[in-house]
Backbone as CSV, one residue per row, in Angstrom:
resi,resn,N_x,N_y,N_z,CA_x,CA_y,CA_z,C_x,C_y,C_z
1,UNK,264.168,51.407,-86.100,263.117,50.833,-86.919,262.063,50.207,-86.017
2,UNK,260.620,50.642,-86.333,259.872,49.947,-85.471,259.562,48.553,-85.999
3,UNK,259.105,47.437,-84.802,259.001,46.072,-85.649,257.504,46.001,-85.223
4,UNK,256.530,45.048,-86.167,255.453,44.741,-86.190,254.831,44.389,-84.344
5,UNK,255.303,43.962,-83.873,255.126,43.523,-82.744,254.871,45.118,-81.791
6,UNK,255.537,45.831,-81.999,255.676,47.411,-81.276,254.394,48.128,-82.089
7,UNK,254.303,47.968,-83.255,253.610,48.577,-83.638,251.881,47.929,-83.416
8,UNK,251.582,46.852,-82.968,250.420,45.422,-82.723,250.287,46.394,-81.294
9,UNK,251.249,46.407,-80.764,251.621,46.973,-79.344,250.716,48.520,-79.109
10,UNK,251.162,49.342,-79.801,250.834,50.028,-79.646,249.277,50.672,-80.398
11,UNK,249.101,49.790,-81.379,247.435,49.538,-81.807,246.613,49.296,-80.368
12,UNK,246.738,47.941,-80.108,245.662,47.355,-78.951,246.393,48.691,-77.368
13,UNK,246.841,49.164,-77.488,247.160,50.044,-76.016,246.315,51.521,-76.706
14,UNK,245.798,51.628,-78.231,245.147,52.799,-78.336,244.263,52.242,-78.181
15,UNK,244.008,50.941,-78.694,242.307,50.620,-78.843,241.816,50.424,-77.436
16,UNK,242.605,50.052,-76.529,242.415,49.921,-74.337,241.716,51.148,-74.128
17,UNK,242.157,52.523,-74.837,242.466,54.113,-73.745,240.965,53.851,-74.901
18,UNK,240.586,53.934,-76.144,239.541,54.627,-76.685,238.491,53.521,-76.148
19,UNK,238.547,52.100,-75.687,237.405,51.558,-75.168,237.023,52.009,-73.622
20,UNK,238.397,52.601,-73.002,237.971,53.158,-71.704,237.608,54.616,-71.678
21,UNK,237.975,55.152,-72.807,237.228,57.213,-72.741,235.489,56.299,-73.304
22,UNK,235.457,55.616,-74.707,234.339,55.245,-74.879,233.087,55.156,-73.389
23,UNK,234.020,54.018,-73.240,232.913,53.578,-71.641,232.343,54.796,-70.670
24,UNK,233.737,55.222,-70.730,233.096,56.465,-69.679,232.158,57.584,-70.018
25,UNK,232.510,57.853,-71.117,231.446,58.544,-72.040,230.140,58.266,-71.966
26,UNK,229.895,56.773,-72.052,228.737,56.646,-72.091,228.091,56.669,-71.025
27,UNK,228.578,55.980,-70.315,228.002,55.762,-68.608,227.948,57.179,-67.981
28,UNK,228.311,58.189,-68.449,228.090,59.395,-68.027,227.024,59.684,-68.900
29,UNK,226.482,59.764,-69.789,225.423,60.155,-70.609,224.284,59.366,-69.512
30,UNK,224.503,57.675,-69.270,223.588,56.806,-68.735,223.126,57.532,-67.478
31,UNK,223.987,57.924,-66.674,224.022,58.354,-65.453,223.043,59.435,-65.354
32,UNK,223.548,60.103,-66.533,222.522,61.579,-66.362,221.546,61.467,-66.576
33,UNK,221.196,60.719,-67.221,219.480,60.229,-67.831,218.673,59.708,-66.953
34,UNK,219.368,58.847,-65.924,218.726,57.829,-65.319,218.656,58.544,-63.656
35,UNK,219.845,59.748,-63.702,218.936,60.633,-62.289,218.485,61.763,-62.521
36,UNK,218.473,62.221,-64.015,217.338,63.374,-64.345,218.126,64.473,-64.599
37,UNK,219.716,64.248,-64.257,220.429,65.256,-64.955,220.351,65.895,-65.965
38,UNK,220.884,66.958,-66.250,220.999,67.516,-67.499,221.800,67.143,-68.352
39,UNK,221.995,66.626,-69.434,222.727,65.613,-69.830,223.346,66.100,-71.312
40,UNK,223.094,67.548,-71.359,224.129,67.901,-72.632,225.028,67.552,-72.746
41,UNK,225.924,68.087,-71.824,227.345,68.401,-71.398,227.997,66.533,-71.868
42,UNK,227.324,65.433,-71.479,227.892,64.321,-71.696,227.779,63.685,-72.519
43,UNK,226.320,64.474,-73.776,226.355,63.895,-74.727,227.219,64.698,-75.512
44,UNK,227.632,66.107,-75.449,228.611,66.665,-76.616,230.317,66.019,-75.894
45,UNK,230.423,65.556,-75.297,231.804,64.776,-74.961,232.114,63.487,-75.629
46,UNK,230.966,63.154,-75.378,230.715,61.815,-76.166,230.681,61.895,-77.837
47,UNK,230.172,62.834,-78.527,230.041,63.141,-79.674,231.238,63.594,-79.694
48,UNK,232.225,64.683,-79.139,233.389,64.504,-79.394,234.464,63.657,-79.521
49,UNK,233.996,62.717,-78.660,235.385,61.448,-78.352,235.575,60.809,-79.902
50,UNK,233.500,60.691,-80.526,233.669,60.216,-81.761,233.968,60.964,-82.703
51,UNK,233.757,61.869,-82.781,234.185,62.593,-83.983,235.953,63.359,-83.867
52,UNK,236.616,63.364,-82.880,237.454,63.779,-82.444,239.108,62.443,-82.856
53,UNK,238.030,61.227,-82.159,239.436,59.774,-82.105,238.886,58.738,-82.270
54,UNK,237.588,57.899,-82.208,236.965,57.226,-83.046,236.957,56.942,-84.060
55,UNK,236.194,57.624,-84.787,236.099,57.663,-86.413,237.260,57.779,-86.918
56,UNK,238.243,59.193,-86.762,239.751,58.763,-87.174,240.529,57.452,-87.458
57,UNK,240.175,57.603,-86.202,240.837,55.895,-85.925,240.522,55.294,-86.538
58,UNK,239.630,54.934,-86.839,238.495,54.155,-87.714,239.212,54.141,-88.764
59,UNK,239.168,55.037,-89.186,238.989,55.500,-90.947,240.704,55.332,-91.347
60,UNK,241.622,55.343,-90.369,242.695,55.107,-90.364,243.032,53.491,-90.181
61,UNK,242.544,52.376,-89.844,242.498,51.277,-89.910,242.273,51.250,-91.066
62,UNK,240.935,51.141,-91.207,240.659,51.075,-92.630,241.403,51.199,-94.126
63,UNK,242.367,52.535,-93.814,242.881,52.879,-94.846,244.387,51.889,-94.935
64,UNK,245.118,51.939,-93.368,246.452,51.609,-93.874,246.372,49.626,-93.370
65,UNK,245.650,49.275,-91.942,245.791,47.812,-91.618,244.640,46.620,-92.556
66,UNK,243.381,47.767,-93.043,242.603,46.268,-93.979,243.349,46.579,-95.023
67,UNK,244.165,47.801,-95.451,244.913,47.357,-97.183,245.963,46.293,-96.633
68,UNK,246.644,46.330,-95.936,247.918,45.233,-95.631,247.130,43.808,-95.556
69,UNK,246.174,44.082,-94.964,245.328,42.542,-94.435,245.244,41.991,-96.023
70,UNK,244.281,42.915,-96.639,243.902,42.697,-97.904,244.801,42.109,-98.979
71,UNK,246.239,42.528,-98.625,247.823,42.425,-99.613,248.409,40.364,-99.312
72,UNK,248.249,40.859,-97.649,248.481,39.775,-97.232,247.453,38.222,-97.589
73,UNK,246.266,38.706,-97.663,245.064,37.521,-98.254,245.510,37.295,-99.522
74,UNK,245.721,38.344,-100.518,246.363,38.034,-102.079,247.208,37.716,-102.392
75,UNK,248.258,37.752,-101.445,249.457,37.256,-101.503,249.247,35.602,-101.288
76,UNK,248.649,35.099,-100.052,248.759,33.941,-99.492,247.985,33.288,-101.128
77,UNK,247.067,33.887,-101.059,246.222,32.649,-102.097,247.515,33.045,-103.721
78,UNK,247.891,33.572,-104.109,248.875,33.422,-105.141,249.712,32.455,-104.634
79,UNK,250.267,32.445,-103.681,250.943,31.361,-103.175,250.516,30.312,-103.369
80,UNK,249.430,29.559,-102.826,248.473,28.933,-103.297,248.415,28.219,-103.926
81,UNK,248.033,29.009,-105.289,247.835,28.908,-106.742,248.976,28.235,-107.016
82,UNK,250.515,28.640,-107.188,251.745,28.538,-107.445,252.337,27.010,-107.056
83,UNK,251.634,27.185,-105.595,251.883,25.268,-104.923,251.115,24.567,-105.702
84,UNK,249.836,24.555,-106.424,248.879,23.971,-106.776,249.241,23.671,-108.306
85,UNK,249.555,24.313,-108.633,250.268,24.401,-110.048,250.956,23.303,-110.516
């Protein structure tokens, strides 16, 4: 069984690798621009990284860690309510 902590774990060690392909991505686009390179090649890498593990990612937060976040905020304030009562 995985526990929350492994799984926290292994969130922030994807979000490390996609802020370091990110970076490099870009600074290779920067690079090419700024010595006159030809600079396709680093902008369709870059457009891949996002459309490829970015946005996924993205859209996969979204779907399964803000609904839990979201469960967890409704939960606490019912709680709340219940103490207040």
């Amino acid at each position: 069984m995985t526990t929350v902590i492994e799984v926290v774990d292994a969130i922030t060690r994807h979000h490390g690798e996609l802020t370091d392909a990110l970076t490099d991505r870009v600074e290779a686009v920067v690079t090419a621009v700024r010595t006159g390179a030809p600079y396709d090649e680093p902008v369709a890498q870059l457009r891949r990284l996002l459309a490829d593990d970015v946005v996924p990612h993205a859209r996969a937060e979204e779907e399964v860690l803000y609904a839990v976040a979201a469960t967890a905020v409704a939960m606490k304030r019912c709680f709340a309510a219940h103490r207040a009562a």
